[in-house]
C-alpha positions as CSV (number, residue, x, y, z in Angstrom):
1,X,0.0,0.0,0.0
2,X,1.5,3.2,-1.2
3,X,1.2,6.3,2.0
4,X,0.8,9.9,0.5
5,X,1.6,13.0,2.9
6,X,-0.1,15.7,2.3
7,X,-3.4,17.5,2.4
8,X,-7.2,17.8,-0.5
9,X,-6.2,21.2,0.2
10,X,-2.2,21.1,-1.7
11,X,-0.8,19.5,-4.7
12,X,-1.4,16.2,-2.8
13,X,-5.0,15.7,-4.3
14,X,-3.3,15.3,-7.6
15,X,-1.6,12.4,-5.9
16,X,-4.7,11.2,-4.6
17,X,-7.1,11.3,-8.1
18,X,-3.9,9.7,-9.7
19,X,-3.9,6.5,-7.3
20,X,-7.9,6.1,-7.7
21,X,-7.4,6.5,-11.6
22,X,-5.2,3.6,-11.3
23,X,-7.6,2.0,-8.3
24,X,-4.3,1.4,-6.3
25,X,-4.3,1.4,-2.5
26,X,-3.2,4.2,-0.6
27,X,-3.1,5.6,3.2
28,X,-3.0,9.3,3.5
29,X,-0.7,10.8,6.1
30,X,-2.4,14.4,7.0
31,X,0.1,17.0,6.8
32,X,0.1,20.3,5.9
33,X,3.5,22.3,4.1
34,X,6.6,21.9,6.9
35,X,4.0,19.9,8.9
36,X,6.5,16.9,10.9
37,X,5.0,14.3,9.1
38,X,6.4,16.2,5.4
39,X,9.4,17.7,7.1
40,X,11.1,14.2,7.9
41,X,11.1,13.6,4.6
42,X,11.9,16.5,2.5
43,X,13.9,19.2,4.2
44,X,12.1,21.5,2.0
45,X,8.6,21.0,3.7
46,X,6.7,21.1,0.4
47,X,4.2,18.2,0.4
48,X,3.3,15.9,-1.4
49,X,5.7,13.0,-1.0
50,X,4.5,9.5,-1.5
51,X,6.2,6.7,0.3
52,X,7.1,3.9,-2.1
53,X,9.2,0.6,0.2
54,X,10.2,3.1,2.7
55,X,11.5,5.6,-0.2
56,X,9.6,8.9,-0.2
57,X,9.3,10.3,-3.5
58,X,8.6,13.9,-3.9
59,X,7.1,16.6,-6.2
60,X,3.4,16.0,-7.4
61,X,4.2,15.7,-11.5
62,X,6.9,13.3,-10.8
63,X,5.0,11.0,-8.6
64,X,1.7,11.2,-11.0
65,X,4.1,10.4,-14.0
66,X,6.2,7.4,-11.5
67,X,2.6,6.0,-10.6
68,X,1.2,6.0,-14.4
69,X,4.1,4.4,-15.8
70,X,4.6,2.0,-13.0
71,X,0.8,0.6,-13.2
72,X,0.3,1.3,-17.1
73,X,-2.4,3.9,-16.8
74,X,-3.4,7.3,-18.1
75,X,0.3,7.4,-19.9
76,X,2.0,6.6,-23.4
77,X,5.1,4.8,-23.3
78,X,8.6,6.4,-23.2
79,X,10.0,6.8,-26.5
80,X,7.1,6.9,-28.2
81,X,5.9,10.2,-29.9
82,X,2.9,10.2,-27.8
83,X,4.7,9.9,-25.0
84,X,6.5,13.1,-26.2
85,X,3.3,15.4,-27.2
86,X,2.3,14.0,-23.8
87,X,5.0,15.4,-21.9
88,X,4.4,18.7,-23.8
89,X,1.2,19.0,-22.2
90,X,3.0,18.0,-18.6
91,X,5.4,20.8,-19.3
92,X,2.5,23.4,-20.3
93,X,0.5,22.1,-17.2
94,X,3.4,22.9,-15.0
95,X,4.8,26.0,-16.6
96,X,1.8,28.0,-17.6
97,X,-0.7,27.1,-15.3
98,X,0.8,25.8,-11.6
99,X,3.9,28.1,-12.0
100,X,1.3,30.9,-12.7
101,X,-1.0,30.0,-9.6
102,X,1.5,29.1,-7.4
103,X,3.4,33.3,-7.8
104,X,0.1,34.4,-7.2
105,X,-0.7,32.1,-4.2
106,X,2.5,33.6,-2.7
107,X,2.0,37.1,-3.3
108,X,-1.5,36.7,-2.2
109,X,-1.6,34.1,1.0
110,X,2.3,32.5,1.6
111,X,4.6,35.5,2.0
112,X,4.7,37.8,4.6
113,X,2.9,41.0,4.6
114,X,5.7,43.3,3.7
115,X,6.8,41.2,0.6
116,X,3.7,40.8,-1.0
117,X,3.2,42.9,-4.4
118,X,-0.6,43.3,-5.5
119,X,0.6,43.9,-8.6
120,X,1.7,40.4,-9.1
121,X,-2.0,39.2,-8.9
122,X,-3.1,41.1,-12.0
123,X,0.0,40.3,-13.9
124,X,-0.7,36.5,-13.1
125,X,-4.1,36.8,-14.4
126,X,-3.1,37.9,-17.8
127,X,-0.8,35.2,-17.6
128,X,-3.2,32.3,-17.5
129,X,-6.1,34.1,-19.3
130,X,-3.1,33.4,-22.0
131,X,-2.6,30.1,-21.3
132,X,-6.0,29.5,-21.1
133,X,-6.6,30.7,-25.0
134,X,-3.6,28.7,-25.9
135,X,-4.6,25.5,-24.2
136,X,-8.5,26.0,-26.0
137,X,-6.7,25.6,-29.7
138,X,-4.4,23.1,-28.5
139,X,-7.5,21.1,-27.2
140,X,-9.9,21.9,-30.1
141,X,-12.6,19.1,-30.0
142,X,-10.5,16.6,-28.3
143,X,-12.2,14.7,-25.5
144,X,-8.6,15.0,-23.7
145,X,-6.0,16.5,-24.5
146,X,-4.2,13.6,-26.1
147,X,-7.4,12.9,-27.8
148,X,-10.3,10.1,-26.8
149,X,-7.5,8.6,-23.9
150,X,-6.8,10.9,-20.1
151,X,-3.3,11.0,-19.8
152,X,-1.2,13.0,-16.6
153,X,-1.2,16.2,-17.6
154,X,-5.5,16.0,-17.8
155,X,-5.5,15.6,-14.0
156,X,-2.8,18.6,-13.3
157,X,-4.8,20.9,-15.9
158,X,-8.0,20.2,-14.3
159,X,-6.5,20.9,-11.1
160,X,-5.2,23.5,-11.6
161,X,-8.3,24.7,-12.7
162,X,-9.9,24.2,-9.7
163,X,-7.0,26.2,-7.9
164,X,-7.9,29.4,-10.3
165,X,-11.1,29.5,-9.1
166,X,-9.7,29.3,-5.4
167,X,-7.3,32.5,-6.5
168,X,-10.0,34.3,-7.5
169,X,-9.0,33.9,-11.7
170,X,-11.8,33.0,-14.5
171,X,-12.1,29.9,-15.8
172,X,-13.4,30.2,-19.8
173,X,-17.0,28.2,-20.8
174,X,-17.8,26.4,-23.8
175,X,-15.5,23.9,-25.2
176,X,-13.0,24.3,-22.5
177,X,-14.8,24.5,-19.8
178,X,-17.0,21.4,-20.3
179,X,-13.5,19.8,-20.6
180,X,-12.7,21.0,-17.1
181,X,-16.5,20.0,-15.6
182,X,-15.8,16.2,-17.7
183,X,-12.9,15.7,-15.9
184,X,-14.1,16.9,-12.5
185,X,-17.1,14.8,-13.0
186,X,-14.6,11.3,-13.1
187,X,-15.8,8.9,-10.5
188,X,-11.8,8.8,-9.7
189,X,-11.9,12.4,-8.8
190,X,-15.3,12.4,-6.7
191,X,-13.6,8.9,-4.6
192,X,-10.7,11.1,-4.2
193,X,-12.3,14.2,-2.9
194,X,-14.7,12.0,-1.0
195,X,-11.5,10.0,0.9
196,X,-9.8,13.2,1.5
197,X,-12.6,14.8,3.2
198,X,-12.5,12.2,5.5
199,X,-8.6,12.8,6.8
200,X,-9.7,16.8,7.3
């Protein structure tokens, strides 16, 4: 059984959707950032980590993309060109969208009062209004974004939609946003929120 530290409210409930895609096992260990549970493990105190034979693996893409390629789900395989356009959608995931939130999340909740700039926030939001319009072409009339088949970087867009919303930041309708309420919808997603919610 797999053990994943972290919280539904952090870039654990990636972790957590991830393992219920794959209908693997898991224990959660409630901690929040630089709670002791996270902190023995990663000096950093970033969570999540999931525990893997008494290893703990950290960072949320790379223990989404560890899990799919070790059970053979919601992934291509390496070296095939799938696997590659795949990634690109990883990469856009984590550079356009979470690396967008997560400067606003600072400036707006983490850092201390007299480092916060208020300017950030509206810079951030042109940001991923950007992205946003990017990742509607790229998507077009695809069910997912790797076509008819949820790969990884579905699950980190879609939550990182659901993290816009928390920053305040608009989400776009049509196409794109019934691509965000399809993947919300997943049985995989409501389980996870559902076994989260009970750890709180």
């Amino acid at each position: 059984m797999y053990q994943v530290i972290g919280t539904a409210r952090s870039r654990a409930m990636r972790v957590f959707w991830m393992l219920e895609e794959l209908e693997q096992e898991y224990e959660i260990v409630e901690s929040g950032p630089r709670g002791k549970a996270i902190s023995e493990v990663n000096p950093a105190g970033k969570v999540p980590a999931l525990i893997v034979d008494g290893t703990a693996l950290l960072d949320s893409v790379a223990i989404m993309q560890f899990l799919a390629d070790r059970h053979n789900g919601l992934t291509y395989a390496c070296g095939t060109i799938e696997r590659a356009q795949q990634d690109g959608f990883t990469q856009f995931a984590t550079d356009e969208m979470d690396g967008v939130l997560w400067q606003a999340t600072k400036h707006k909740f983490y850092y201390p009062e007299e480092l916060r700039v208020p300017e950030v926030m509206e810079a951030a939001k042109w940001d991923f209004a950007r992205a946003m319009k990017t990742l509607e072409t790229r998507l077009g009339d695809k069910e997912f974004v790797m076509g008819d088949k949820i790969t990884v970087p579905d699950l980190l867009i879609s939550h990182c939609a659901g993290w816009a919303l928390g920053v305040k930041f608009e989400l776009p309708k049509g196409k794109l946003g019934d691509y965000f309420k399809r993947l919300r919808g997943r049985p995989a997603m409501k389980r996870a929120l559902a076994r989260a919610s009970q750890n709180t």
